[in-house]
N, C-alpha and C positions, 0 to 999 in steps of 0.2 A: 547682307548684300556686299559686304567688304570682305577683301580675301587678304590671308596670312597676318601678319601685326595689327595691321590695320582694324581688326576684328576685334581687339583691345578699346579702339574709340568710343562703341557703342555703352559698354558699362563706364566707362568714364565721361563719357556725356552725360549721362542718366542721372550717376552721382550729383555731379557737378550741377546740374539741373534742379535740382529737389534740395540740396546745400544752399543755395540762391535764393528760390519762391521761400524756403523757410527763412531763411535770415528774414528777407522783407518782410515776410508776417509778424515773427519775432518784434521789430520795433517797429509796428505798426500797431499791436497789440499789448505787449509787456511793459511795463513801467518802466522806464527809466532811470526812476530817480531811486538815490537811497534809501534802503531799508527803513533805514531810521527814523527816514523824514517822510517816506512814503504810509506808514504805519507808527504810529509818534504812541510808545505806551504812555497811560495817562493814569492817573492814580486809582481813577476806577476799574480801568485794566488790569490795577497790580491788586487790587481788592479783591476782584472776582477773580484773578488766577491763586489764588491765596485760600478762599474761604470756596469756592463753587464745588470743586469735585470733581461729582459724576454727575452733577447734577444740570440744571439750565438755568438760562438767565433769559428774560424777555426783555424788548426795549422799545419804550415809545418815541420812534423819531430820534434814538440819540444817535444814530451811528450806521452806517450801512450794515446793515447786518451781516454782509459777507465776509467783512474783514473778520468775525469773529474766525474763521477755519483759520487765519494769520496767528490767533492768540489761543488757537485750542481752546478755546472755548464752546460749550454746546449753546445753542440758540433753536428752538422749533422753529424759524423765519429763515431767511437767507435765499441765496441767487443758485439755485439749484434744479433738480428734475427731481419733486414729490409726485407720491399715490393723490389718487384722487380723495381718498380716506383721511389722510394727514392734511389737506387743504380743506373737507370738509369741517374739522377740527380748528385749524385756521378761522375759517368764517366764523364757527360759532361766538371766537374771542370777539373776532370783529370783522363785517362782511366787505371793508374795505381795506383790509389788509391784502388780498392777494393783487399785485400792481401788474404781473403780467404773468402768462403760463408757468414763468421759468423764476418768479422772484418773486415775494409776498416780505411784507414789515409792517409791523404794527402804528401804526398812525398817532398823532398825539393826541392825548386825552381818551385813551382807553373807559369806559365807565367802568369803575370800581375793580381795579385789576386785581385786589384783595380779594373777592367776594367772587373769582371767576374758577367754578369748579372744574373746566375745561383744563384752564395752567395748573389748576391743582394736579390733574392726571398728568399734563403734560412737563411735569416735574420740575415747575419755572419756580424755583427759589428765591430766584431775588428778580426785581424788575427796576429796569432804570430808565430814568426819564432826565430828557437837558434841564441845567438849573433854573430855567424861568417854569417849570411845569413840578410845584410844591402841591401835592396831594394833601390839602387838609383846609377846614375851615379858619376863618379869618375872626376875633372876637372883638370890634374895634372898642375902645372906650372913648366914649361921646366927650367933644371938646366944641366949649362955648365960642361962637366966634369974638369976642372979646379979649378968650384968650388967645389966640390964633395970630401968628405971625412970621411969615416968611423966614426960614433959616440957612444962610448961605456956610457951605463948609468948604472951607480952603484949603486945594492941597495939603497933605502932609499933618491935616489935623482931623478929628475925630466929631460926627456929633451923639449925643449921649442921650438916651431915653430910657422908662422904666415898663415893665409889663407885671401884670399880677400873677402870683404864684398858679404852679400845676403842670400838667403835662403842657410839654412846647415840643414843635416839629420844626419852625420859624420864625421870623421876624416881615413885619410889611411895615414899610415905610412910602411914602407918597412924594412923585418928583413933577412937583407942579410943570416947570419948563423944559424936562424932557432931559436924557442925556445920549447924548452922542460922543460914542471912543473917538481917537484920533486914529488917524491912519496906519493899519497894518499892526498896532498896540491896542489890545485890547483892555476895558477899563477894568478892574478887577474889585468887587465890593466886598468889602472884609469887617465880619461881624463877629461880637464877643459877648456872652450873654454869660450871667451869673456873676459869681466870685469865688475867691476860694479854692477849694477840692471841688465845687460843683461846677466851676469856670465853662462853659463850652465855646468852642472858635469854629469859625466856617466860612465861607468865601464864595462867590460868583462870579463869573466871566461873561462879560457884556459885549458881545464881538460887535463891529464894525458893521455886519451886513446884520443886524436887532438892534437895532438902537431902541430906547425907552422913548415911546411917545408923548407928548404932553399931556401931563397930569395922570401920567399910567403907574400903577401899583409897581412896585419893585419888592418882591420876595426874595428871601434867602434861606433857603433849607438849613435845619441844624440835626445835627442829632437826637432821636428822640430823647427827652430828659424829662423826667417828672421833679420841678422843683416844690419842695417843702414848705417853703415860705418865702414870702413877698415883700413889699415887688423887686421883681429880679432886674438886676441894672444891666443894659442894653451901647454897647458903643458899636457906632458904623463907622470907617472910614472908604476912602475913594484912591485905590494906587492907578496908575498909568494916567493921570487926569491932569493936565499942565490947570487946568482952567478950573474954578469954582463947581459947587454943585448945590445947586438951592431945592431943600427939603421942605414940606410943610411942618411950619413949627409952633411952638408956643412962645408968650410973651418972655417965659423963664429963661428963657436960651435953648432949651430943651426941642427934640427931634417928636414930632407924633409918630409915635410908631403901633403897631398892634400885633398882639400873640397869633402866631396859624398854630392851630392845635391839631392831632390827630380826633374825626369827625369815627366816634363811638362805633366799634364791631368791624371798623375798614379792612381789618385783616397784614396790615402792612406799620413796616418799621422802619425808620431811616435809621440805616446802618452806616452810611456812610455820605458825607456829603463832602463835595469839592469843586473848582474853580466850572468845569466842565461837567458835572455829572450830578444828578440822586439817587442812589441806589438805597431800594427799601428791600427789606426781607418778608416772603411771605409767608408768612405762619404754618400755613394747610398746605404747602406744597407737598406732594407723596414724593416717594423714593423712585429714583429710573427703573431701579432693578427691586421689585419688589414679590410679596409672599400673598395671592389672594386664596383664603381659606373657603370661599362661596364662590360659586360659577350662576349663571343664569344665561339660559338662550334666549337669544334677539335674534330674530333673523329678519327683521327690516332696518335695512342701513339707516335712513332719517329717521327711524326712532331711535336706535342706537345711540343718533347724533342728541338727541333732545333727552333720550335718560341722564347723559353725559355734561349736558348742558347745565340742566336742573338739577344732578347732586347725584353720585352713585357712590355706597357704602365706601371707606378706603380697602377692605381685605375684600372687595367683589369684582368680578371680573364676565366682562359679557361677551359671549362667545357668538359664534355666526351659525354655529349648527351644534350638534349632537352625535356628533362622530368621536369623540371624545369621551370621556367618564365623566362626571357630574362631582364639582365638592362641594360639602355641605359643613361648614363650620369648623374649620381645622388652623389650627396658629403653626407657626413654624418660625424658627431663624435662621437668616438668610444672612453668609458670609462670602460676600462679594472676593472671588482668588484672583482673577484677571479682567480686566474691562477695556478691552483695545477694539481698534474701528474692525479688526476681520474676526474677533477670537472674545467670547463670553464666557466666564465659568464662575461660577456658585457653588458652593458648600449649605446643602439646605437640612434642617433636623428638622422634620414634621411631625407629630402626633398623629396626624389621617390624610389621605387624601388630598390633593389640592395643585395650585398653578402657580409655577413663578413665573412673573410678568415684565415682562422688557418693553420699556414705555420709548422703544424704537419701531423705526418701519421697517420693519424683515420677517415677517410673515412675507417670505415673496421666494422666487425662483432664485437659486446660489447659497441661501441660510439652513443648514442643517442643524438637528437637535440632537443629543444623546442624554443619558443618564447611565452612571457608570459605565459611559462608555458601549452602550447598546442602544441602538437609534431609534430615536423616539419621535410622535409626531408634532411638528414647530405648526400649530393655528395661531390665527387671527382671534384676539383679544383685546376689547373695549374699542372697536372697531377699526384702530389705524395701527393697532401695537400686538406683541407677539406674546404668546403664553404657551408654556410647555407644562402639562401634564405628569407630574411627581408622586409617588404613589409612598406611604409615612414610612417613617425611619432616616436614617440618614444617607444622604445621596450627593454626589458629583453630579452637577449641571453643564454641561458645555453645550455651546452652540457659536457655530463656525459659518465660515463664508467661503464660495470657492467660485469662483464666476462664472456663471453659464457658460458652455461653448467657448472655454480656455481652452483644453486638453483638442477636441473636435479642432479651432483654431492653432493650436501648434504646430497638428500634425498637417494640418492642410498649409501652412506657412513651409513646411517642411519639403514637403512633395512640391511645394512651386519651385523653393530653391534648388532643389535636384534637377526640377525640370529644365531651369531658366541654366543650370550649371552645362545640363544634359545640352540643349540650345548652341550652347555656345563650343562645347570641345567636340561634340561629337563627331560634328560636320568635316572638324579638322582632323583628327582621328580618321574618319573614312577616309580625306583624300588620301594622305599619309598610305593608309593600307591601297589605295588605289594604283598611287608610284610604285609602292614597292615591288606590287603585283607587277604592274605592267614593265618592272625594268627585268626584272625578272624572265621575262618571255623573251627567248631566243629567237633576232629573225631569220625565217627562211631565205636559203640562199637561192634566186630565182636566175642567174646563169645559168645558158647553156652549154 
């Protein structure tokens, strides 16, 4: 609508336009605040970036689970757009874990997260849960109330009990009158068990918004430790605490305290315990990127879900059809060469037949397969995960990603900017040619 310079406004409105509504979005949306303080690594973060891999970690309530894409870490949960198959999976762990379309976490008090064939597939390694959530039974030894007597422990000092020999996971001690952090400081309970070379230490964080209710159990995870002999000496103290802390005690001076044991076959280890976190390791976890020598067709999804559930061999693999070969018993080794979020490859030596299994969700549209580099077909395997078809000897695995309707989108981004270019000079161009024309033209001399 504007003629000559002035025709320059239109795309600098536009700019200037779209520079604006994004700023506002921007901090109306993005954090503000420092990295560091926005996302605060914590020792279990430096644990699981340390020992994890390629593997996963699940977490009961300790953490949004989004933040893990912040620590590169894998998680099967998080705030994202999953398959209907991978949330099927989801449920099976726990059918209150998925909290909304676009976001699912595991809830505290998973039952038996060692014992859940599901994370076995879905290659959750370690699982962690906040420090008041110690997975394992409690074995108290009986105290006569004659011996029984209130034990108050003062700042800056320690109180001291004993447990009987064997595997320990914990300590539990009893806080008749409850304890409450002070403000913004949280209390920090700091345990020592053994002597020695067999010494163990370990610690809790009691925040401000958990306070310990009256006469509530107070656990503290430790590493697991099988000790020899007995009984193994026990001291607690209380950091950030101006004010006393009264335990249940005995006449001796002594803390009642009682062993958490690991509860026989749980399938889990405390690997690591700290002020914020327990991370245990799970035994039966399979590998992300794994070798299945048997294939079997399912071709109904909720059964799929429930062979899955109930326990399917680690080297088997259940497919959705029959469009594929069949394997029947073949081993292989399987050397992971790249593992990045667009780009897969393996080095596999089989003896016969068989699938390597990627315990991701990319059986989908943009994931392509090859073997040595000749394209091969990417199915749906154990129903949320991808398995490619290897045929024996030894073979290059790749499998890539390239996003639907890139190329398609490029060029149609391409042709608008020609257009919108085309829009704007053109018109100027014409009149141009239109002057020159018309100066051009000689007028008739109309005297007579």
């Amino acid at each position: 609508l504007l003629r000559g310079r002035l025709r320059l406004l239109g795309p600098l409105v536009l700019v200037l336009a779209v520079l604006a509504q994004s700023t506002m979005f921007a901090r109306e949306v993005l954090p503000l605040t420092d990295r560091d303080e926005f996302y605060p690594v914590t020792p279990a973060h430096e644990f699981l970036k340390k020992n994890l891999g390629e593997e996963r970690y699940g977490a009961s309530s300790w953490e949004h689970s989004a933040v893990a894409d912040h620590y590169r870490l894998r998680t099967p949960t998080g705030h994202e757009f999953t398959s209907a198959e991978w949330k099927s999976l989801i449920a099976a762990v726990s059918p209150d874990a998925q909290l909304s379309p676009t976001y699912s976490d595991f809830p505290a008090n998973v039952p038996t997260p060692g014992r859940q064939p599901v994370l076995d597939q879905l290659s959750v390694r370690y699982w962690v849960t906040q420090p008041m959530e110690v997975i394992g039974v409690s074995s108290p030894t009986p105290v006569p109330g004659a011996q029984r007597q209130p034990l108050t422990v003062m700042p800056g000092q320690q109180a001291t009990c004993q447990v009987p020999q064997g595997d320990l996971r914990g300590i539990e001690v009893t806080v008749p009158d409850g304890l409450k952090p002070r403000a913004q400081t949280p209390t920090v309970v700091q345990v020592s068990v053994g002597a020695g070379a067999e010494k163990v230490t370990s610690e809790r964080a009691i925040a401000v918004n958990r306070p310990l209710k009256r006469g509530e159990k107070l656990r503290v995870a430790i590493p697991d430790h099988r000790f020899a002999s007995g009984p193994v000496p026990v001291s607690i103290s209380f950091a950030g605490k101006r004010k006393p802390v009264q335990l249940a005690g005995r006449t001796d001076g002594s803390a009642v305290c009682t062993a958490v044991r690991p509860e026989k076959g749980d399938g889990l280890r405390v690997v690591h315990a700290s002020a914020g976190a327990v991370v245990y390791e799970r035994a039966s976890a399979l590998p992300r990127i794994r070798w299945a020598g048997t294939s079997e067709v399912v071709t109904d999804g909720p059964t799929r879900v429930r062979r899955l559930t109930e326990g399917v061999a680690p080297g088997t693999v259940l497919l959705d059809d029959d469009s594929t070969p069949a394997a029947s018993g073949s081993t292989a080794e399987v050397d992971v060469r790249r593992d990045e979020a667009e780009t897969i490859s393996a080095e596999v030596t089989a003896d016969r037949a068989g699938y390597l299994v990627v315990a991701d969700s990319i059986a989908r549209p943009g994931w392509s397969a090859t073997v040595d580099g000749r394209p091969v077909d990417l199915v749906a395997g154990n129903h949320a995960f991808a398995a490619v078809p290897v045929p024996d000897g030894t073979h290059t695995v790749t499998l890539r990603y390239e996003a639907p309707g890139l190329r398609a989108g490029a060029v149609i981004s391409a042709v608008g900017a020609l257009g919108l270019l085309a829009l704007l000079f053109i018109p100027t161009v014409f009149r141009r040619w239109r002057r020159s024309r018309n100066d051009s033209v000689t007028p008739q001399d109309t005297s007579i």
